[in-house]
Every structure is written in structure tokens, then in C-alpha cells.
PDB file of N, CA, C and O in Angstrom:
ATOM      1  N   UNK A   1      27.984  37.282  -0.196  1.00  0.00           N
ATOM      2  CA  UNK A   1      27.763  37.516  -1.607  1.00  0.00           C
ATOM      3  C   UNK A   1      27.795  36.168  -2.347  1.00  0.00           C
ATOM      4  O   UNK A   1      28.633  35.361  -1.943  1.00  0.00           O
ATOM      5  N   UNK A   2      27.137  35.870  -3.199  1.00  0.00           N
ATOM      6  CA  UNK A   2      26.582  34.515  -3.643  1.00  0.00           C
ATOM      7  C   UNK A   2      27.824  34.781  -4.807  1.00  0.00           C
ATOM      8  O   UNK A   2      28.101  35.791  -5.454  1.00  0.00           O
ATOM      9  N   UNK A   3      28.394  33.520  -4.777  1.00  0.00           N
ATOM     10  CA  UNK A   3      29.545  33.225  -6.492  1.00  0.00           C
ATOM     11  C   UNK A   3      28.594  32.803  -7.653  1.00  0.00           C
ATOM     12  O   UNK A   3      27.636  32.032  -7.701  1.00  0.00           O
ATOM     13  N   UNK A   4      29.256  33.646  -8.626  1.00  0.00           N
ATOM     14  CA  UNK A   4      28.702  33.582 -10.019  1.00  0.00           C
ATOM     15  C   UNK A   4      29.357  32.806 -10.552  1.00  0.00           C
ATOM     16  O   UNK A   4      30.585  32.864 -10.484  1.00  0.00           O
ATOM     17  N   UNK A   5      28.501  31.558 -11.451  1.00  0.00           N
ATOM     18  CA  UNK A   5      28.628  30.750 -11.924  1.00  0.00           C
ATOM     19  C   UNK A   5      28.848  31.025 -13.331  1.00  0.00           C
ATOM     20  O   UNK A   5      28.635  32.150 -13.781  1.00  0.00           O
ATOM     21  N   UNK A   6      29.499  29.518 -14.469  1.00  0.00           N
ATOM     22  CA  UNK A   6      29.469  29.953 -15.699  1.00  0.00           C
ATOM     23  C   UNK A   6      28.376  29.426 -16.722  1.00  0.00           C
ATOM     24  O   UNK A   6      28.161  28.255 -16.411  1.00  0.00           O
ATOM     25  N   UNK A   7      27.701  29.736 -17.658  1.00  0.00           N
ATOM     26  CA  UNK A   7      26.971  29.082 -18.060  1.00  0.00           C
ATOM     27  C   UNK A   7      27.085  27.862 -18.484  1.00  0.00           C
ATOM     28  O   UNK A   7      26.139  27.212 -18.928  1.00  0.00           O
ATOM     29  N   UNK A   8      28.335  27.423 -18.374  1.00  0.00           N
ATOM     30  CA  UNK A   8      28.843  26.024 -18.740  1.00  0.00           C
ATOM     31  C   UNK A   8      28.537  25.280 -17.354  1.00  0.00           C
ATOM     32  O   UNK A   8      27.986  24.182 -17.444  1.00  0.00           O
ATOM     33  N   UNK A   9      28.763  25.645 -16.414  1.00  0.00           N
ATOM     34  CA  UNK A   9      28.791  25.315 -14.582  1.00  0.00           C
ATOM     35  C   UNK A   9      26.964  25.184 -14.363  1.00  0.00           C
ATOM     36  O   UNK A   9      26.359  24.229 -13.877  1.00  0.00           O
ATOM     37  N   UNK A  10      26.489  26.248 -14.803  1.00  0.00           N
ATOM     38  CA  UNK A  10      25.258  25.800 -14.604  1.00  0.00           C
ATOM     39  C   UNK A  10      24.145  24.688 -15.534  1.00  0.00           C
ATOM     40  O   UNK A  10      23.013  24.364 -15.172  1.00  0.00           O
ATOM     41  N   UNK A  11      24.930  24.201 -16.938  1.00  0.00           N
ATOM     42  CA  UNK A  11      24.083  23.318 -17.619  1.00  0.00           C
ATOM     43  C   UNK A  11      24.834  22.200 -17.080  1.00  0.00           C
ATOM     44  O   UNK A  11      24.249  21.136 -17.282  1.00  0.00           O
ATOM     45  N   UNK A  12      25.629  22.117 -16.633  1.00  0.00           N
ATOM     46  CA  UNK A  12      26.281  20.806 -15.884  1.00  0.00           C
ATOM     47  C   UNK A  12      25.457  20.264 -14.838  1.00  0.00           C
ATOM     48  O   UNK A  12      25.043  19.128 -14.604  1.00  0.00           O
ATOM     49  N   UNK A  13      25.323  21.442 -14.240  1.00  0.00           N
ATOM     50  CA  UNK A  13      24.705  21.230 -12.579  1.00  0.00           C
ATOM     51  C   UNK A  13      22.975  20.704 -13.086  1.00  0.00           C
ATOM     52  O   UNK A  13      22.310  19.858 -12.489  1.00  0.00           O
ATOM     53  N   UNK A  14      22.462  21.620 -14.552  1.00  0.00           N
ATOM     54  CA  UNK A  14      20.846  20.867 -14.690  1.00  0.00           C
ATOM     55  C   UNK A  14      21.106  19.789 -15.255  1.00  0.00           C
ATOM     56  O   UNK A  14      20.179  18.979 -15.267  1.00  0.00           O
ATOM     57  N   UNK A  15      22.395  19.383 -15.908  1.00  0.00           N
ATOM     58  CA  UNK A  15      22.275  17.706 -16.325  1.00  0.00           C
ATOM     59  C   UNK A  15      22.405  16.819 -15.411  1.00  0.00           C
ATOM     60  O   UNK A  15      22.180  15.626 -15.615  1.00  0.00           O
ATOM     61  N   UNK A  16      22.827  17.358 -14.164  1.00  0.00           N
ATOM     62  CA  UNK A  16      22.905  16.344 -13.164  1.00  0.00           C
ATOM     63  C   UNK A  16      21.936  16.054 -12.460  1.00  0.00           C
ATOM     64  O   UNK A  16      21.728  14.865 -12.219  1.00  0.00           O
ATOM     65  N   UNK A  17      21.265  16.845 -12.051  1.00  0.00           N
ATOM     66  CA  UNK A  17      20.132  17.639 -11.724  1.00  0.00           C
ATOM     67  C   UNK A  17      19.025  16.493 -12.867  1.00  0.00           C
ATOM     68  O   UNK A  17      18.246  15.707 -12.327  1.00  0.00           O
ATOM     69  N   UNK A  18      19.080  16.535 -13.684  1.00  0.00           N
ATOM     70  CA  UNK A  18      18.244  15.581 -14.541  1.00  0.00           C
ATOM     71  C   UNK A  18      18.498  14.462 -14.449  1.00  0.00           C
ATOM     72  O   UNK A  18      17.491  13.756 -14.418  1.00  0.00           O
ATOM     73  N   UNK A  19      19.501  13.898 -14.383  1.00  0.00           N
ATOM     74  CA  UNK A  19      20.343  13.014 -14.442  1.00  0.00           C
ATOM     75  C   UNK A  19      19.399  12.291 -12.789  1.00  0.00           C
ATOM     76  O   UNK A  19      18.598  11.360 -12.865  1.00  0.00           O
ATOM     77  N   UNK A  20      19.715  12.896 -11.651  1.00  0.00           N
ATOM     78  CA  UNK A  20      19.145  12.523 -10.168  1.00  0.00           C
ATOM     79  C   UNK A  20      17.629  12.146 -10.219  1.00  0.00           C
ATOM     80  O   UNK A  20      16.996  11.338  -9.539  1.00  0.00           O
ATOM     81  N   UNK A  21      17.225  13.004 -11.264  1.00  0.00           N
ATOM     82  CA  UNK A  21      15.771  13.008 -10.954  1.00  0.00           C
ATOM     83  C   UNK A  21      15.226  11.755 -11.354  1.00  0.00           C
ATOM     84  O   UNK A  21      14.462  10.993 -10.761  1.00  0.00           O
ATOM     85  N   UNK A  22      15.984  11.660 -12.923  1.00  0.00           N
ATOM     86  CA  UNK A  22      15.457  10.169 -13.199  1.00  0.00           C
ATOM     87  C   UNK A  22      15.905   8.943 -12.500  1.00  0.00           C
ATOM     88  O   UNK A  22      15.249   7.921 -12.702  1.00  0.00           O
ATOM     89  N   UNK A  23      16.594   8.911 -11.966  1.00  0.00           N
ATOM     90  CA  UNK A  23      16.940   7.557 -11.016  1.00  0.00           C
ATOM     91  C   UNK A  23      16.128   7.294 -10.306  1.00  0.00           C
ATOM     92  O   UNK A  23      15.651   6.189 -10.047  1.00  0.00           O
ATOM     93  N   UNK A  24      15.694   9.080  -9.604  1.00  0.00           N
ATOM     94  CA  UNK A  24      14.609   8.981  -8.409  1.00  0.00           C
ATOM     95  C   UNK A  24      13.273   8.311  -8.616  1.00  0.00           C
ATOM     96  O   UNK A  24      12.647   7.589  -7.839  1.00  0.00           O
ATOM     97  N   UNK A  25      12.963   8.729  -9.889  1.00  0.00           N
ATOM     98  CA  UNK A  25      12.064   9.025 -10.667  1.00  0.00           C
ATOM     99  C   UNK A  25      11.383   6.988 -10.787  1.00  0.00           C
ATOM    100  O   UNK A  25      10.408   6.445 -10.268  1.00  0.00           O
ATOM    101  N   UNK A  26      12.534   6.425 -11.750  1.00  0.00           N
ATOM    102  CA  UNK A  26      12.634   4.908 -11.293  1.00  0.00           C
ATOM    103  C   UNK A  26      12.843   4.326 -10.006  1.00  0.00           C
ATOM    104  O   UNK A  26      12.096   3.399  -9.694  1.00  0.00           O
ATOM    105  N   UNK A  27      13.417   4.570  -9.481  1.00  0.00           N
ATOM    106  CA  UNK A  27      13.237   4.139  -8.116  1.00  0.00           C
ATOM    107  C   UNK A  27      11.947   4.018  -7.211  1.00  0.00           C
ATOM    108  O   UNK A  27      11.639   3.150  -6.395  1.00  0.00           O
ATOM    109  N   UNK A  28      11.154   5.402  -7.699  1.00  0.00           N
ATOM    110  CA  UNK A  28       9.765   5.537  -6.928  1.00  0.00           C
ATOM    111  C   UNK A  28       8.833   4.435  -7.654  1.00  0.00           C
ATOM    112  O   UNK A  28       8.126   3.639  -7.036  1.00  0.00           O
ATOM    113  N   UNK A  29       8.930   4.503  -8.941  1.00  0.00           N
ATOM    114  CA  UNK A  29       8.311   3.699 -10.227  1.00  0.00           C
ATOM    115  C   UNK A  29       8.526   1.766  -9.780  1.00  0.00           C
ATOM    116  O   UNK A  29       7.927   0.754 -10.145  1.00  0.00           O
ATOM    117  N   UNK A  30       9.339   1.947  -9.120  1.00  0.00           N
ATOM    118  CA  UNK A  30       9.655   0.120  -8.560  1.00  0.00           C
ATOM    119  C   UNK A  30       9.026  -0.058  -7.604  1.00  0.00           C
ATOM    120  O   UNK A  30       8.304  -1.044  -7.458  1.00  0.00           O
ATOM    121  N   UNK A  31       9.196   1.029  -6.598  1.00  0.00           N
ATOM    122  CA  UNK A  31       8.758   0.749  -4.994  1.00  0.00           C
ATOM    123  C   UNK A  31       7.673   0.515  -5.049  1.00  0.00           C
ATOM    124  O   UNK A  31       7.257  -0.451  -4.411  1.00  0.00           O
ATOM    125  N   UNK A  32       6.286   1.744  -6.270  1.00  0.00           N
ATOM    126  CA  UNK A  32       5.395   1.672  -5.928  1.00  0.00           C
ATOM    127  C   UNK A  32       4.918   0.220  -6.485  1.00  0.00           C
ATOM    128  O   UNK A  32       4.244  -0.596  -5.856  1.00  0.00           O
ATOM    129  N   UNK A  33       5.451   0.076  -7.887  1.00  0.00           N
ATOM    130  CA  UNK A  33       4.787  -1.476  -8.448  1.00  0.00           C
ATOM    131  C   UNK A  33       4.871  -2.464  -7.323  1.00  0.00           C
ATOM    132  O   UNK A  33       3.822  -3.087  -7.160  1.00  0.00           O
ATOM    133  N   UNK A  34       6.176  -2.870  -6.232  1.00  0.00           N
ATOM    134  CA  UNK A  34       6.275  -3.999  -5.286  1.00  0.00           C
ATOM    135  C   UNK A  34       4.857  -3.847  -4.322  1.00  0.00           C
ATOM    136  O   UNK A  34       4.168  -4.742  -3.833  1.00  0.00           O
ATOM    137  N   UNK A  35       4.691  -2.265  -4.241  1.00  0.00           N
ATOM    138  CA  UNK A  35       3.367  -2.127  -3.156  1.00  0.00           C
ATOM    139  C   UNK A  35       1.906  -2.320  -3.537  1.00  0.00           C
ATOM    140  O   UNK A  35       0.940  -2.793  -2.938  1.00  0.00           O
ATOM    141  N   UNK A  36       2.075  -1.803  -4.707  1.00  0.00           N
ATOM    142  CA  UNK A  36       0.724  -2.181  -5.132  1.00  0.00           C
ATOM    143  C   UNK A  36       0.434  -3.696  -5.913  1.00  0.00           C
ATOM    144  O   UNK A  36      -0.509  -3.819  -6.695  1.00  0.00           O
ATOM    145  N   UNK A  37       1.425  -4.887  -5.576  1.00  0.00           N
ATOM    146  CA  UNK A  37       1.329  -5.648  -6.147  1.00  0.00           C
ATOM    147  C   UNK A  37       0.667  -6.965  -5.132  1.00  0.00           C
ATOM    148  O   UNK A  37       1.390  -7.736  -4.501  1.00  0.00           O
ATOM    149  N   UNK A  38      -0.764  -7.018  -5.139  1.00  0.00           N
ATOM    150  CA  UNK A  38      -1.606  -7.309  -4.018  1.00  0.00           C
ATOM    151  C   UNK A  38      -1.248  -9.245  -3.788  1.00  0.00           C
ATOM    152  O   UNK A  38      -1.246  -9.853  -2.718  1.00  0.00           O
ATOM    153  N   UNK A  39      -1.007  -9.754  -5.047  1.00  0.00           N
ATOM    154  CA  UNK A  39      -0.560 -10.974  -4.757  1.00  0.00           C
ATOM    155  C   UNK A  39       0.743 -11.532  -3.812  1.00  0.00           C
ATOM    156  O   UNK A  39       0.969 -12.525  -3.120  1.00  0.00           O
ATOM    157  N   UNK A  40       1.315 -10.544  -4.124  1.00  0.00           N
ATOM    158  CA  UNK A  40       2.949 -10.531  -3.554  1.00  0.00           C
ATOM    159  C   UNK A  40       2.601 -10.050  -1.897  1.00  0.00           C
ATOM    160  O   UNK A  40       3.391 -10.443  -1.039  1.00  0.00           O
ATOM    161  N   UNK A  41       1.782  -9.463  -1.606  1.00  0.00           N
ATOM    162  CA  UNK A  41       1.277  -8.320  -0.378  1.00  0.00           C
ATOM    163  C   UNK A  41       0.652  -9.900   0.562  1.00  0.00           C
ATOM    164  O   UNK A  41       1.065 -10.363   1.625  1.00  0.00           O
ATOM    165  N   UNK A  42      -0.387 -10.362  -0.291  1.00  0.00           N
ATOM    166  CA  UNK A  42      -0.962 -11.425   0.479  1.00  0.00           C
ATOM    167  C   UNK A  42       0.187 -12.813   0.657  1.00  0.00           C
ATOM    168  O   UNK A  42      -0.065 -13.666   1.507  1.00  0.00           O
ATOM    169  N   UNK A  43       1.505 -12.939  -0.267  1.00  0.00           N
ATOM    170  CA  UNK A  43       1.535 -14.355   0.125  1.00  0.00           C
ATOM    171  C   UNK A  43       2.822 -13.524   0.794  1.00  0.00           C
ATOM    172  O   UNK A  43       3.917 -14.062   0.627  1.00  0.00           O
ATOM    173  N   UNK A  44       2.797 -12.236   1.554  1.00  0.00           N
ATOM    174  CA  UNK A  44       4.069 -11.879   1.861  1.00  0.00           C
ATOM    175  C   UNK A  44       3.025 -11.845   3.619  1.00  0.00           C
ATOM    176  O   UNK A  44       3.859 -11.896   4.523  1.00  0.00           O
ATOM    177  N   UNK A  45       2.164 -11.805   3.966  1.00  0.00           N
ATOM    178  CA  UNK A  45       1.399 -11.007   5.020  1.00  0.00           C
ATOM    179  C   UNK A  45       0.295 -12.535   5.037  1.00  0.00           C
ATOM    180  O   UNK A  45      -0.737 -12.415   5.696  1.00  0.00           O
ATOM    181  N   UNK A  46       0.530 -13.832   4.361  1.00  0.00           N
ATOM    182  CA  UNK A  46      -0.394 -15.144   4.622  1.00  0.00           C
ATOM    183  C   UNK A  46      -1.049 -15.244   5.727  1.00  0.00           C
ATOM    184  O   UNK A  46      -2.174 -15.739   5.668  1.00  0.00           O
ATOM    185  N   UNK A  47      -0.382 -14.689   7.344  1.00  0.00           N
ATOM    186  CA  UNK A  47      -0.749 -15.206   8.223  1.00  0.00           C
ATOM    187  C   UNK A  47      -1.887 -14.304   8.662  1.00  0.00           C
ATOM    188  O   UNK A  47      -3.004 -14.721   8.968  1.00  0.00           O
ATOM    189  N   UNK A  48      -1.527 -13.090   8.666  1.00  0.00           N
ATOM    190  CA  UNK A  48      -2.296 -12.275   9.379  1.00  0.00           C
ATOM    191  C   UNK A  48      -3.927 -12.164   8.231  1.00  0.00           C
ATOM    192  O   UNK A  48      -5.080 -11.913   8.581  1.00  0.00           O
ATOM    193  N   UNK A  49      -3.366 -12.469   6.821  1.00  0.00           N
ATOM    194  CA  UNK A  49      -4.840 -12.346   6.024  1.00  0.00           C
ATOM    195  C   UNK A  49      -5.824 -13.417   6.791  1.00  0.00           C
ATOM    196  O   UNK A  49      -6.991 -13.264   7.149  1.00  0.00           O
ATOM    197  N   UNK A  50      -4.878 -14.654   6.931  1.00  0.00           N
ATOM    198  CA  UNK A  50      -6.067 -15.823   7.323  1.00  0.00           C
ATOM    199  C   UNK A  50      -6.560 -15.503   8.609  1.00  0.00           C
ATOM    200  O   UNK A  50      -7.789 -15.542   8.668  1.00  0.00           O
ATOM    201  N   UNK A  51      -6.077 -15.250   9.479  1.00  0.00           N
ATOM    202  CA  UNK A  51      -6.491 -14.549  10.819  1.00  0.00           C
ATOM    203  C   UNK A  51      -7.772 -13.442  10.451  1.00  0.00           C
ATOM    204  O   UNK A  51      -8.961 -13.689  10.649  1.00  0.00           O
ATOM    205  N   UNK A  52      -7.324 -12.397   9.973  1.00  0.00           N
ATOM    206  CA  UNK A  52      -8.673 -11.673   9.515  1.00  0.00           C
ATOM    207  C   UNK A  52      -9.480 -12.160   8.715  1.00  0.00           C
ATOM    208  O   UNK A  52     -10.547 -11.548   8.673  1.00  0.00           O
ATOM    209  N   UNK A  53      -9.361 -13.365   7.803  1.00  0.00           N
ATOM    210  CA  UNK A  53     -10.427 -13.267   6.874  1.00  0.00           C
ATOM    211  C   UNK A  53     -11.511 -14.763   8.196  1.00  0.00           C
ATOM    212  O   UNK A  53     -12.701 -15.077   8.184  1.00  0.00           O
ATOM    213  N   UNK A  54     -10.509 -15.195   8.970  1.00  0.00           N
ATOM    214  CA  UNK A  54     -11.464 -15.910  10.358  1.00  0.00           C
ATOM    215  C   UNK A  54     -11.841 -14.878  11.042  1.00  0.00           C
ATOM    216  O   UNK A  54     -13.070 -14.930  11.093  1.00  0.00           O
ATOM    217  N   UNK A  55     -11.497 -14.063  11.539  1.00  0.00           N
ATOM    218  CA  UNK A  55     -12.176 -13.252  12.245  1.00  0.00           C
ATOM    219  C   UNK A  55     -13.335 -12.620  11.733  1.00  0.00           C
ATOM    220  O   UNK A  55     -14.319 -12.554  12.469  1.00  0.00           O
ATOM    221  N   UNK A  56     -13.405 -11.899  10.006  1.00  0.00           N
ATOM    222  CA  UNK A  56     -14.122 -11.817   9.753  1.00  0.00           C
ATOM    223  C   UNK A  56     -15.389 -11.978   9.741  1.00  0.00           C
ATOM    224  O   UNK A  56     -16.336 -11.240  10.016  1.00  0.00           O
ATOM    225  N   UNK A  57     -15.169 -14.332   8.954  1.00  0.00           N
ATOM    226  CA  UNK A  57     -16.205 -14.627   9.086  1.00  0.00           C
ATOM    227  C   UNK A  57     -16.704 -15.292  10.557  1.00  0.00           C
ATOM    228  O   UNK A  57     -17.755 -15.933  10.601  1.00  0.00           O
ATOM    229  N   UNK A  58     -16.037 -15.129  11.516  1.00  0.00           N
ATOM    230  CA  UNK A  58     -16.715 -15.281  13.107  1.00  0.00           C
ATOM    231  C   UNK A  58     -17.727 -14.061  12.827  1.00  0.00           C
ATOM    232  O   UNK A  58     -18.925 -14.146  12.556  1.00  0.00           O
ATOM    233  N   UNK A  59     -16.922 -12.885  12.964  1.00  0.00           N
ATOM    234  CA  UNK A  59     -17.983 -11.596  13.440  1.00  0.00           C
ATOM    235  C   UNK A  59     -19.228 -11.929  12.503  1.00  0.00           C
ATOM    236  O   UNK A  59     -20.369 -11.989  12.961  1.00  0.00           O
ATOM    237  N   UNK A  60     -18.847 -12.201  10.788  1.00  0.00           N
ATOM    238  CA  UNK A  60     -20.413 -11.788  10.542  1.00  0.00           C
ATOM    239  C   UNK A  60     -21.140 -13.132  10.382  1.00  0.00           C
ATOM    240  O   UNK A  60     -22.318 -13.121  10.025  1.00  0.00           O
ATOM    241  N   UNK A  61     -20.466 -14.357  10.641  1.00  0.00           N
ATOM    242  CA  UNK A  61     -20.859 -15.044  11.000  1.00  0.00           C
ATOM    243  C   UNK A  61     -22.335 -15.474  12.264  1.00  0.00           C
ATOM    244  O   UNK A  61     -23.353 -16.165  12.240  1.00  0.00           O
ATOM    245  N   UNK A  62     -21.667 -14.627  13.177  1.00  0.00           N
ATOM    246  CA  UNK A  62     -22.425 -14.038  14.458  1.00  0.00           C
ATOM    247  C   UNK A  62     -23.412 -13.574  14.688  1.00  0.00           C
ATOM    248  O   UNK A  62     -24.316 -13.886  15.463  1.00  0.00           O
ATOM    249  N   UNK A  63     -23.111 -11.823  13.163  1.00  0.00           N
ATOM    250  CA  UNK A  63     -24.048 -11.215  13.245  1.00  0.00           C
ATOM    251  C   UNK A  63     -25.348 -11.554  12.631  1.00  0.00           C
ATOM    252  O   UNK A  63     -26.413 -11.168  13.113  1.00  0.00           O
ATOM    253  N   UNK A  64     -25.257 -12.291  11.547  1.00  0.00           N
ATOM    254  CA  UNK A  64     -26.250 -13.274  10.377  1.00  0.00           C
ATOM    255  C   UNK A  64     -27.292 -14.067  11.822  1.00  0.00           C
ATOM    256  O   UNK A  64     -28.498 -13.940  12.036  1.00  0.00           O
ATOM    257  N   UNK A  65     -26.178 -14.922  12.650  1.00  0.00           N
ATOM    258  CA  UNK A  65     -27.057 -15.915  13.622  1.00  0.00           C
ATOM    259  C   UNK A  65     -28.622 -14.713  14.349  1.00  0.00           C
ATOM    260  O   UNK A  65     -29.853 -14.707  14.347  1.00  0.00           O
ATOM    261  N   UNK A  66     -27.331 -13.783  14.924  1.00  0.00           N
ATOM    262  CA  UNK A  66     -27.970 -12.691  16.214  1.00  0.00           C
ATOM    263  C   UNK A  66     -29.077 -12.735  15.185  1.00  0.00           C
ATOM    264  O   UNK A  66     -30.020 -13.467  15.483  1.00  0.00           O
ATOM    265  N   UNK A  67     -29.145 -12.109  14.060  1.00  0.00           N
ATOM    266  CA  UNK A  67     -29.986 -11.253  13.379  1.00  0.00           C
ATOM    267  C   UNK A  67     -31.053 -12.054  12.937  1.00  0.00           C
ATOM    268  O   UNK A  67     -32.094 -11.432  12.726  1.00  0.00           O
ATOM    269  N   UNK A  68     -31.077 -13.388  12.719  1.00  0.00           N
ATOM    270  CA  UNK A  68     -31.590 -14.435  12.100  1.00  0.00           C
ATOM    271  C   UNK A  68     -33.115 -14.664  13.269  1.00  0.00           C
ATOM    272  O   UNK A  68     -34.335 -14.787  13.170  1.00  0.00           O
ATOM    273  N   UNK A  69     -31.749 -14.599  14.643  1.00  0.00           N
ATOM    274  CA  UNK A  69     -33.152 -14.790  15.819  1.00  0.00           C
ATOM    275  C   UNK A  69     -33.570 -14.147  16.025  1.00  0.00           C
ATOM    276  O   UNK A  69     -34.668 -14.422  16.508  1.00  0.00           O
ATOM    277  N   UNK A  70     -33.228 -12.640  15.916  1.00  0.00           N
ATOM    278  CA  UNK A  70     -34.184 -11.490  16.410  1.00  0.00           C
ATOM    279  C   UNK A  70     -35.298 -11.528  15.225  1.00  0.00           C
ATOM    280  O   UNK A  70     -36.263 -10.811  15.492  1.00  0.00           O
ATOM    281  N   UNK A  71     -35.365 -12.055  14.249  1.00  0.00           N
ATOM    282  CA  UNK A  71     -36.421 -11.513  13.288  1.00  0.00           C
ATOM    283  C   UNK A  71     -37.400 -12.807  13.373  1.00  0.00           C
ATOM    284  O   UNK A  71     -38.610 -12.691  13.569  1.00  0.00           O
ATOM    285  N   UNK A  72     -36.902 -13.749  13.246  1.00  0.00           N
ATOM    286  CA  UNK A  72     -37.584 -15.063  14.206  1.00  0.00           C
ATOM    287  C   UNK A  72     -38.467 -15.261  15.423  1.00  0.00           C
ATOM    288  O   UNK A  72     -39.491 -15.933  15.545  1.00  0.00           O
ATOM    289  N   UNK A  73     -37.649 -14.318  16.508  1.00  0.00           N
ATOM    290  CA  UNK A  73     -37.951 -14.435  17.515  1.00  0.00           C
ATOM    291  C   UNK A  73     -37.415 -15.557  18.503  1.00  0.00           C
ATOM    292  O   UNK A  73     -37.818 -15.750  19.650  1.00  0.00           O
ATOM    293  N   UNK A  74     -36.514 -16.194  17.891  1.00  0.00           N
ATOM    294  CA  UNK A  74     -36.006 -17.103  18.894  1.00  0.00           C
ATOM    295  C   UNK A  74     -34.593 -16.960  19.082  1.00  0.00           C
ATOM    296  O   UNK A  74     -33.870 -16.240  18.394  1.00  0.00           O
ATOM    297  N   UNK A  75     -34.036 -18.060  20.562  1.00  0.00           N
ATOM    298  CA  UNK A  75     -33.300 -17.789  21.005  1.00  0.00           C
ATOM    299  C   UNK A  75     -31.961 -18.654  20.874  1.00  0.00           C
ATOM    300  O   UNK A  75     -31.266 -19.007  21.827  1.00  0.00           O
ATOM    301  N   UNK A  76     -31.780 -18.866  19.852  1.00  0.00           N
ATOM    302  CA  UNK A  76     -30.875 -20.218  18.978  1.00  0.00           C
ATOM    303  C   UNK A  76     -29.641 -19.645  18.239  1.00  0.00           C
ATOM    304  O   UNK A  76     -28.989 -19.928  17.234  1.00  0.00           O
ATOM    305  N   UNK A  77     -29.625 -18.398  19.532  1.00  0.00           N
ATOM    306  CA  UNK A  77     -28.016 -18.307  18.367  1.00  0.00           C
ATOM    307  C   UNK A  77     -27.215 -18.291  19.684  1.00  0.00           C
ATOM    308  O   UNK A  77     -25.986 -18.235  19.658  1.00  0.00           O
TER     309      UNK A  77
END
């Protein structure tokens, strides 16, 4: 059998209850600004951007050459 509460017991429990939410509430509100904050992302992750942004331009680097000779017809890449 479930205990009955007093109406004093239960506006306590939703102020707390409110009280949790907003902390949560800021808390989520911080995390997401640090994540979506793309400057902070790149000089936090430097190494691996420069790695991909070389790899990048290898691949389309590559693909520009390949593509350059096939429409050419020659064999200079």
C-alpha cells in the first residue's frame, strides 16, 4: 500500500524536483556550448585535423591528377 503524503511533503518534493532540474538543465547548457565550440574542438584535436586535412589533400590531390589524364589522354599522373 503506497504512504500518503502531505500536501506540504509533496510541494517540497516539486521544489526540489525543480530545484534538480535546473542544475541539470545548466549543466547540459555548458557541456553542449564546450562541444559545439569548433575552435576549442580543433586546437584541442590539432593533430589528427592536420593529418586529415593531408590526407585529404593527397586523395583529391590524386584524384584531380588521375582525372586530368584520363580526359587528356595521357599518362603523367
Amino acid at each position: 500500500m503506497a504512504a500518503t503524503r502531505t500536501p506540504e511533503e509533496i510541494r517540497r518534493s516539486i521544489e526540489a524536483n525543480r530545484a534538480e532540474l535546473g542544475v541539470a538543465v545548466e549543466r547540459l547548457r555548458a557541456e553542449v556550448a564546450e562541444v559545439t565550440d569548433w575552435r576549442k574542438q580543433i586546437n584541442k584535436h590539432r593533430k589528427q585535423v592536420l593529418i586529415g586535412a593531408a590526407v585529404a589533400g593527397f586523395v583529391l590531390g590524386g584524384g584531380i591528377a588521375a582525372l586530368t589524364a584520363l580526359v587528356t589522354g595521357g599518362d603523367d599522373y
